[in-house]
PAGU-6253 format. One record per residue (C-alpha): x, y, z; residue number from 1. Coordinates in nm, 4 decimals, padded with zeros to 6 digits. Each point is the difference from the previous one (the first is absolute). Last residue first. Layout:
residues N
px_py_pz_loti
X_Y_Z_NUM $
...
//
This chain:
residues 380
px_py_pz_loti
-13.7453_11.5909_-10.5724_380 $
-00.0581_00.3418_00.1363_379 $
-00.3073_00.1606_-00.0486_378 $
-00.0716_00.0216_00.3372_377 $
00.2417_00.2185_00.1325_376 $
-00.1343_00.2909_-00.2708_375 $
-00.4202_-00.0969_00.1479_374 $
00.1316_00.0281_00.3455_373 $
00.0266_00.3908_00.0081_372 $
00.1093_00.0909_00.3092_371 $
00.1786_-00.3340_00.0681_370 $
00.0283_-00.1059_00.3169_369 $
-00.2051_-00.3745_-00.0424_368 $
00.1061_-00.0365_-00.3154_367 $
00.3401_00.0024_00.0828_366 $
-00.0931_-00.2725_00.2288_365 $
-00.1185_-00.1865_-00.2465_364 $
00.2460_-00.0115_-00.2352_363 $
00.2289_-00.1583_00.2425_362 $
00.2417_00.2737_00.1700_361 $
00.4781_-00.0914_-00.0487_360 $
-00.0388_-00.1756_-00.3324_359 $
00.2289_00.2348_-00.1870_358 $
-00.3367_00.0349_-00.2471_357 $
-00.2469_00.0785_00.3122_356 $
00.2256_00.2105_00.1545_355 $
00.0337_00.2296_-00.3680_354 $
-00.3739_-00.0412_-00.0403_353 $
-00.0154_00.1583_00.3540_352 $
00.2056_00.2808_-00.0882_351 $
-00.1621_00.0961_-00.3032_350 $
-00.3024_00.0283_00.1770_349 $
00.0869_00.2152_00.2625_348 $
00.1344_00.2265_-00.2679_347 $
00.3216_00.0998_-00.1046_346 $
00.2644_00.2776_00.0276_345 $
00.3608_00.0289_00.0252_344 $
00.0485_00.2484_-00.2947_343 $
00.0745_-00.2239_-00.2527_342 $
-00.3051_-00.1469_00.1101_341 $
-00.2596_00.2580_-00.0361_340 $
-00.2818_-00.1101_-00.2668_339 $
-00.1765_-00.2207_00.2822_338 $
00.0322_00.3137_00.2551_337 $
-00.1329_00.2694_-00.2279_336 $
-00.2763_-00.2432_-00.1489_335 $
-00.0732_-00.0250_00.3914_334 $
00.0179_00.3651_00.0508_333 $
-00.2870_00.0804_-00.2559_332 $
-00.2849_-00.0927_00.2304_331 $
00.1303_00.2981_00.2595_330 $
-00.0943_00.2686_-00.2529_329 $
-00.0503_00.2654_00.2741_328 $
00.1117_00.2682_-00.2339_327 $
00.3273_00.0664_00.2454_326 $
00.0698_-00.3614_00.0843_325 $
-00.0392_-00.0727_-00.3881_324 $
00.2493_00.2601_-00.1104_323 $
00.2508_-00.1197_00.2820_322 $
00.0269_-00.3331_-00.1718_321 $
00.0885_00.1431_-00.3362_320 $
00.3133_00.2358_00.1476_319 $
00.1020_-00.3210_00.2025_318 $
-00.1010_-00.1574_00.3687_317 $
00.1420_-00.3290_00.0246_316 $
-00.2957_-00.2375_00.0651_315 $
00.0363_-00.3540_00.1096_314 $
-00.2068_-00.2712_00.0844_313 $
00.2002_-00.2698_00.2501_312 $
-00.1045_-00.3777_00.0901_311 $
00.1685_-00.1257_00.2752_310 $
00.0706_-00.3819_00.1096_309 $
-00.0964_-00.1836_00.2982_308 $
00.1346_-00.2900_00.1784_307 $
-00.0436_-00.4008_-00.0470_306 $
-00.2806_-00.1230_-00.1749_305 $
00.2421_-00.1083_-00.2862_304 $
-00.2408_00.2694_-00.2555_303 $
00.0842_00.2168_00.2382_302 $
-00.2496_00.2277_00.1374_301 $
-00.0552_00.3499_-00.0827_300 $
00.0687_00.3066_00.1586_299 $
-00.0996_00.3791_-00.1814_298 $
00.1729_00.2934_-00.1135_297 $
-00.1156_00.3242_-00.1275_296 $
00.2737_00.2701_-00.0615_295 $
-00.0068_00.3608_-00.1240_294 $
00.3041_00.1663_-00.0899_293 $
00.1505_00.3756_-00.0384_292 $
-00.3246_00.2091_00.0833_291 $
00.0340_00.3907_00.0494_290 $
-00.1112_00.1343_-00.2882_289 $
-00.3036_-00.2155_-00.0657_288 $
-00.1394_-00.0362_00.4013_287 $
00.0362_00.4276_00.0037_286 $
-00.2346_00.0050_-00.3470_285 $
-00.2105_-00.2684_00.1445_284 $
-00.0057_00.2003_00.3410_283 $
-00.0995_00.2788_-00.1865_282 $
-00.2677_-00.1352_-00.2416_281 $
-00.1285_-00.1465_00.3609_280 $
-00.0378_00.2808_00.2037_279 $
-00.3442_00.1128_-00.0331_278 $
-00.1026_-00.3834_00.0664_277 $
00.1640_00.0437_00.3626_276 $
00.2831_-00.1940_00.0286_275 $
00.0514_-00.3780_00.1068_274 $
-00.1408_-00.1175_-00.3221_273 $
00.3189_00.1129_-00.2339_272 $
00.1898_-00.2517_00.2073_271 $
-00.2190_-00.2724_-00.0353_270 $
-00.0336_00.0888_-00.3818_269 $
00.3170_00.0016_-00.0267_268 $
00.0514_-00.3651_00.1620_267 $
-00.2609_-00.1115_-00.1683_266 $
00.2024_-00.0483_-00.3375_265 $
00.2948_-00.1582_00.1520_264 $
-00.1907_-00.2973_00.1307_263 $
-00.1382_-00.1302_00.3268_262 $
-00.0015_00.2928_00.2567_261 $
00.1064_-00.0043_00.3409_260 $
00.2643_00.2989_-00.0331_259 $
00.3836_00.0227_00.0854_258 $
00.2769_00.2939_-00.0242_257 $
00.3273_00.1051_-00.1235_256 $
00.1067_00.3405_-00.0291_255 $
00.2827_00.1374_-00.1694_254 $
00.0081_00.3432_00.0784_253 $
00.0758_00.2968_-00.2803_252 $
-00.2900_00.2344_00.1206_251 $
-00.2835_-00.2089_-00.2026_250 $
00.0740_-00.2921_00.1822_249 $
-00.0246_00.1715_00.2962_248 $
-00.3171_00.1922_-00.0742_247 $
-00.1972_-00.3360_-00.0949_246 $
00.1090_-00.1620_00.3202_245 $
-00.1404_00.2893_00.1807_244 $
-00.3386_00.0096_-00.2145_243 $
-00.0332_-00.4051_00.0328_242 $
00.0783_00.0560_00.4078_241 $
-00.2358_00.2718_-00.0217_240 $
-00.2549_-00.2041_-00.1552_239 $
-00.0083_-00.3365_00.2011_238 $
00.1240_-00.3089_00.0526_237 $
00.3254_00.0067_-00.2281_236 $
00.1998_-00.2962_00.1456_235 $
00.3658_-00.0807_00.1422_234 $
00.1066_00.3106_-00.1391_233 $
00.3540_00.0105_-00.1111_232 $
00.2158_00.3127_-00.0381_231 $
00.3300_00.0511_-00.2291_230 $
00.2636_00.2705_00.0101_229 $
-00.0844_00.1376_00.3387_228 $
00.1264_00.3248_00.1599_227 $
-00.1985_-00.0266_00.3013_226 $
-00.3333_00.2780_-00.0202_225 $
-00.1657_-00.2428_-00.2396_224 $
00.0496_-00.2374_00.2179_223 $
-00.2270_00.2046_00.2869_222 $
-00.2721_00.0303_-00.2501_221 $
00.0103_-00.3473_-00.0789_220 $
-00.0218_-00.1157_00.3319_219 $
-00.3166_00.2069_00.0779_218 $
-00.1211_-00.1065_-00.3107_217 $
00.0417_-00.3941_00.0811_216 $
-00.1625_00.0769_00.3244_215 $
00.1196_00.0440_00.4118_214 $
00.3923_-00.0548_-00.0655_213 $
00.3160_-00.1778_00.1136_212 $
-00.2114_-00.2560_00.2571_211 $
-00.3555_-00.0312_-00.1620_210 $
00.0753_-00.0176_-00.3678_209 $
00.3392_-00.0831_-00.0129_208 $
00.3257_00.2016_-00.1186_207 $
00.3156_-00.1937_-00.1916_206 $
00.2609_00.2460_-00.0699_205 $
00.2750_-00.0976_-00.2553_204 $
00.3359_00.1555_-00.0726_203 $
00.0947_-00.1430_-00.3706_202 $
00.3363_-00.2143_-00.0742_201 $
-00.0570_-00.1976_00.2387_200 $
-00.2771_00.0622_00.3141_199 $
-00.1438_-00.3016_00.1346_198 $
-00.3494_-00.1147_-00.0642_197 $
-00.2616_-00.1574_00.1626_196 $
-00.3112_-00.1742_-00.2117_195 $
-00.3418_00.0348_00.1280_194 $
-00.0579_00.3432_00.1976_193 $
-00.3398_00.0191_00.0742_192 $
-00.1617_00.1725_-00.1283_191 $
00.2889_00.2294_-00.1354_190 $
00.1158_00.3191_-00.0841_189 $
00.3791_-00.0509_-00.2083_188 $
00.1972_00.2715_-00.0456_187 $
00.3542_-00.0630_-00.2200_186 $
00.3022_00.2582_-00.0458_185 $
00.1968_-00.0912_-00.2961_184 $
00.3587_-00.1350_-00.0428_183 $
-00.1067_-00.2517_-00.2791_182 $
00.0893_-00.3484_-00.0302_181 $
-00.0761_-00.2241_00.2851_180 $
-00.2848_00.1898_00.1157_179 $
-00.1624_00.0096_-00.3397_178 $
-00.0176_-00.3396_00.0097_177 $
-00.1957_-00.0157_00.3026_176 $
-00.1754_00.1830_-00.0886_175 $
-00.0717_-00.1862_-00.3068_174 $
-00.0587_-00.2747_00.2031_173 $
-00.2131_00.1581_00.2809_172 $
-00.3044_00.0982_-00.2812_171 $
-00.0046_-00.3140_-00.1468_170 $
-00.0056_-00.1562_00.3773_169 $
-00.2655_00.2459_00.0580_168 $
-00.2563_-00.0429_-00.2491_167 $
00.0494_-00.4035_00.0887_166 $
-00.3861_-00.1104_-00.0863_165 $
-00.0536_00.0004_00.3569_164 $
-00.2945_00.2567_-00.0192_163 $
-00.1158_00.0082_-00.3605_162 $
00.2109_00.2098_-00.2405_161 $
00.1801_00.3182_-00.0765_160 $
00.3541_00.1358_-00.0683_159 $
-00.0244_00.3927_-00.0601_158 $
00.3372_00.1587_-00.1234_157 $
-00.0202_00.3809_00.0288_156 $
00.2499_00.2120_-00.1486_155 $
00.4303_00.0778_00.0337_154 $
00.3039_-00.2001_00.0154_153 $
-00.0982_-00.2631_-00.1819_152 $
00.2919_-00.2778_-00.0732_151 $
-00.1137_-00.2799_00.2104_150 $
-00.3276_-00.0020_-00.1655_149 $
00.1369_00.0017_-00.3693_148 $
00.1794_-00.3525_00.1056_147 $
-00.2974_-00.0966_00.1461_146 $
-00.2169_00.0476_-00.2773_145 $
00.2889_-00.1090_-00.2978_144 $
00.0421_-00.3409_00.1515_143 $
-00.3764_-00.0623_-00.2016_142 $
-00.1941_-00.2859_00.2211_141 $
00.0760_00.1527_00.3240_140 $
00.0357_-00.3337_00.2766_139 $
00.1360_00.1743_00.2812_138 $
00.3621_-00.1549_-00.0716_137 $
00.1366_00.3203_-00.1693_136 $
-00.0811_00.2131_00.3118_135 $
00.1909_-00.1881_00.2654_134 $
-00.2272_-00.1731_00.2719_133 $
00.0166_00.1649_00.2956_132 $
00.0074_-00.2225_00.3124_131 $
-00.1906_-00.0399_00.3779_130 $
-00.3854_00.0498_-00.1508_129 $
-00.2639_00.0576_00.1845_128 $
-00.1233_-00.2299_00.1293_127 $
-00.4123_00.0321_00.0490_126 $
-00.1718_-00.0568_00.3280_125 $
-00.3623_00.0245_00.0049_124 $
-00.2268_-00.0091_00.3380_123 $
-00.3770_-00.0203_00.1019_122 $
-00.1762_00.0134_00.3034_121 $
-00.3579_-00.0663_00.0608_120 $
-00.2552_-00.1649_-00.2160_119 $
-00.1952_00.2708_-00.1490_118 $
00.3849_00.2213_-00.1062_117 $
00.2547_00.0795_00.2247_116 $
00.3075_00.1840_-00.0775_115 $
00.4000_-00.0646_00.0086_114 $
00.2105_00.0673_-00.3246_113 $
00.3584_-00.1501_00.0543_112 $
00.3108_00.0878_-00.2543_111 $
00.2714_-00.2215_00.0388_110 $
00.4097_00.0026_-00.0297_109 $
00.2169_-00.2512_-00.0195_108 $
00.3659_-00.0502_00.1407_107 $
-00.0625_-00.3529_00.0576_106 $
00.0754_00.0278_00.3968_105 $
-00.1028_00.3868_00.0221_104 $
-00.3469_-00.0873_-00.1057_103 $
-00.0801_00.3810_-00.0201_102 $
-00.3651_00.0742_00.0731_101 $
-00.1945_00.2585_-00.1444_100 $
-00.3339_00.1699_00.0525_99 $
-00.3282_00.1383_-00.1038_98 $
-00.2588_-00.0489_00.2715_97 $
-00.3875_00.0781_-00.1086_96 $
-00.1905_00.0916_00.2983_95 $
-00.4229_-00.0320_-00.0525_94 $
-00.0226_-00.2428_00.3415_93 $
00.2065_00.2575_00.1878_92 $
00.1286_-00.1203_00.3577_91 $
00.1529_-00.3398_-00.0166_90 $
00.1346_00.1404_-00.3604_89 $
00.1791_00.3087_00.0942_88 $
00.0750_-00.1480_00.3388_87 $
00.2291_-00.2415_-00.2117_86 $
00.1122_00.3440_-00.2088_85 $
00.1298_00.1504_00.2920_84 $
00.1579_-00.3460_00.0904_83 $
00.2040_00.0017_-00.2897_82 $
-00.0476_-00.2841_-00.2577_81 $
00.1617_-00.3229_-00.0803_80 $
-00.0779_-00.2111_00.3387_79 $
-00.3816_00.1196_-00.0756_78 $
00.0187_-00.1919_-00.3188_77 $
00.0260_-00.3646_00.1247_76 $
-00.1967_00.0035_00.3180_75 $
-00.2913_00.2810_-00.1110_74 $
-00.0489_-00.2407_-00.2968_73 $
-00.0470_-00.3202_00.2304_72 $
-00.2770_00.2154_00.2388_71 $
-00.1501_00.1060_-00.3388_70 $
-00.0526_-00.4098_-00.0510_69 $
00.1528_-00.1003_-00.2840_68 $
-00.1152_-00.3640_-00.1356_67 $
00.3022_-00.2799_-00.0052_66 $
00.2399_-00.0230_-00.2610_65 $
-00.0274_-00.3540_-00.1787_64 $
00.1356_00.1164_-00.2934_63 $
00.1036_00.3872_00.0214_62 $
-00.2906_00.1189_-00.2830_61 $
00.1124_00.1616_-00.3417_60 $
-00.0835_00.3591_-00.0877_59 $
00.1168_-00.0003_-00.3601_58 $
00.2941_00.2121_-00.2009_57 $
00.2751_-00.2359_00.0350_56 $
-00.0679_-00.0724_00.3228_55 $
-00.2002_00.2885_00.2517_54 $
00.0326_-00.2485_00.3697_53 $
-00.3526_-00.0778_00.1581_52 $
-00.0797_-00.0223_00.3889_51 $
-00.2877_-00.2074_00.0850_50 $
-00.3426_00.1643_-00.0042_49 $
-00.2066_00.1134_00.2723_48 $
00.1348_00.3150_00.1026_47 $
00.2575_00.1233_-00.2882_46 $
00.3911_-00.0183_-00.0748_45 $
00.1377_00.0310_-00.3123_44 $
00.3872_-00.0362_-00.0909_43 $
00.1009_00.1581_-00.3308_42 $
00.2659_-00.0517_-00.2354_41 $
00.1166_-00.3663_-00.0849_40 $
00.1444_-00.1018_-00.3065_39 $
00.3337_00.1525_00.1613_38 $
00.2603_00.1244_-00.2963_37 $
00.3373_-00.1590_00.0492_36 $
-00.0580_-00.1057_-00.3997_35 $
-00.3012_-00.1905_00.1251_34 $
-00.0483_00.0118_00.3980_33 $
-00.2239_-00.2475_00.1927_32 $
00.3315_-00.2565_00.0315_31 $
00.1851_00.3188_00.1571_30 $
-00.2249_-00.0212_00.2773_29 $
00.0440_00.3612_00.1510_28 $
-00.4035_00.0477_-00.0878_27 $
-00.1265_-00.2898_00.1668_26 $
00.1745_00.1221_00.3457_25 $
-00.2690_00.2408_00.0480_24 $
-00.1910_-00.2667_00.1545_23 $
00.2703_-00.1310_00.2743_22 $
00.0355_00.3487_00.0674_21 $
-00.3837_00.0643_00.0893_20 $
00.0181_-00.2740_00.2438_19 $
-00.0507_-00.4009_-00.0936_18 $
-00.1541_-00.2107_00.1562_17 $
-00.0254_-00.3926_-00.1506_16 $
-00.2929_-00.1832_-00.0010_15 $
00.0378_00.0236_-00.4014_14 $
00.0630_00.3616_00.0431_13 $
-00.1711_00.1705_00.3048_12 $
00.0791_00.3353_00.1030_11 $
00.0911_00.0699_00.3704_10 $
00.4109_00.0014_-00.0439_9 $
00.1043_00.2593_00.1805_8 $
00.3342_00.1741_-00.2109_7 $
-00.1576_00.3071_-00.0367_6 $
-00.0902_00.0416_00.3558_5 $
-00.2423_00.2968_00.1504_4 $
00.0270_-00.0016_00.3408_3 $
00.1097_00.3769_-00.0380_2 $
00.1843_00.1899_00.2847_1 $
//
């Protein structure tokens, strides 16, 4: 039996203790939320700091927490792990703990990451997130992206971005979507899974890396043996899980997938760049047919200071655009983009100007994430 306590209070607050609970309480405060959005994502824990809450975007420090010891970080994360993995970390100084913990109180959800670095023991909890926004209030700058999304039934449609720049929220909401109004079977491999969904008009499977399947290829393999209409790949990582995701899409799959790159145009290149350099006029020719969109989003801050807003580039995939993937001619798809808004296209850019002028992002800010800062700037 585990003397391990969520509820002990043994952190101090103000010379007040508070237990791991008390501190995860910041993000069920409804007055930290804008538009029932939380400000706050991420919890940090390390040895000899204070703890520090992700708000808005920026690691900000508890005031007046007191300094972790790892002794303190053992007693308010150990009560929210098993005690395999606890011996896991007593007994292997290099062990890396991936986990979840389900606030069943608050309904929420959190991811935990558990390592060490030079100081000792280290911890990040993220939320992850308890509703699905619907798909017209993402924050698309042209209604006709989204409404084209919902619609696909077939080809690849890569959504990319920084690491918590909400590639999966897009990603969920048109899913979710989709769920409500088609009568399609839907395979999602995920890592881990973020955003729970229940079965309308579609059938859905959610699988996890680590407890449904070994690898994202693994996974796919087996859901391409299962009858699905759509497939979504929390992340292409490596070449066969490109090549596999490629093939689907190709064989009359809708498949929907993530990559950490920062604008449309890399992300082909990315792709391209996971396969041998004997490949690559192939894979560009497989990347061309079998695209349908390409998305690059980013987070910025308010221009109130409160929340975060995204920033979309987006590529439909035409007859023209597939010419350039195939001759490699990847500096031509941003004329393609900032020509293609009848067709629910537009550049970063053109999105930020369009914040910027409905007074939602200062100037600067859209500055500060645009790919080419020299068109933001010459605004008046």
């Amino acid at each position: 039996m585990s003397d391990y306590d969520p509820n002990k209070k043994v952190y101090n607050v103000q010379g007040e203790r508070r237990s791991i609970i008390d501190l995860l309480h910041s993000f069920a405060d409804p007055e930290l939320e804008v538009d029932g959005i939380p400000r706050i994502s991420d919890l940090h824990m390390k040895v000899g700091e204070p703890v520090r809450y992700r708000y808005d975007g920026d690691l900000e420090t508890l005031e007046d927490g007191e300094v972790l010891t790892e002794d303190l970080i053992r007693e308010l994360i150990f009560p929210l792990i098993s005690e395999t993995q606890r011996q896991n970390l007593l007994n292997d100084q290099a062990c890396d703990i991936d986990s979840g913990y389900e606030w069943t109180d608050e309904n929420i959800n959190f991811r935990l990451n558990i390592f060490r670095d030079r100081d000792g023991m280290a911890c990040v909890m993220r939320m992850l997130p308890k509703h699905i926004p619907e798909v017209d209030e993402i924050g698309f700058m042209n209604d006709k992206a989204w409404q084209d999304l919902v619609k696909l039934k077939q080809g690849l449609v890569l959504v990319t971005g920084v690491t918590g720049s909400g590639k999966s929220t897009t990603i969920a909401s048109i899913l979710d979507y989709i769920n409500k109004s088609r009568k399609n079977r839907i395979i999602t491999l995920e890592d881990p899974v973020e955003y729970v969904f229940r079965s309308e008009q579609a059938l859905i499977s959610q699988r996890e890396l680590g407890r449904h399947v070994k690898t994202f290829p693994s996974g796919l393999r087996s859901a391409l043996r299962e009858n699905p209409d759509i497939i979504y790949i929390g992340e292409i990582r490596d070449t066969e899980t490109a090549q596999l995701a490629l093939t689907a899409a190709e064989t009359g799959h809708l498949v929907l997938t993530t990559l950490h790159t920062k604008d449309v145009k890399g992300t082909f290149s990315r792709i391209v760049d996971m396969f041998p350099d004997s490949r690559s006029s192939e894979i560009a020719a497989q990347l061309s047919f079998s695209l349908a969109f390409a998305i690059s989003q980013k987070l910025l801050a308010r221009k109130t200071g409160h929340g975060r807003v995204p920033a979309f580039e987006v590529l439909r995939n035409n007859a023209g655009t597939a010419n350039l993937i195939r001759s490699a001619k990847l500096h031509q798809i941003y004329g393609k983009m900032e020509t293609g808004l009848n067709e629910g296209m537009n550049t970063l850019e053109q999105h930020l100007i369009h914040l910027v002028d409905e007074g939602t992002i200062t100037k600067e800010e859209a500055i500060a994430h645009a790919n080419d800062a020299a068109i933001v700037n010459r605004l008046d």
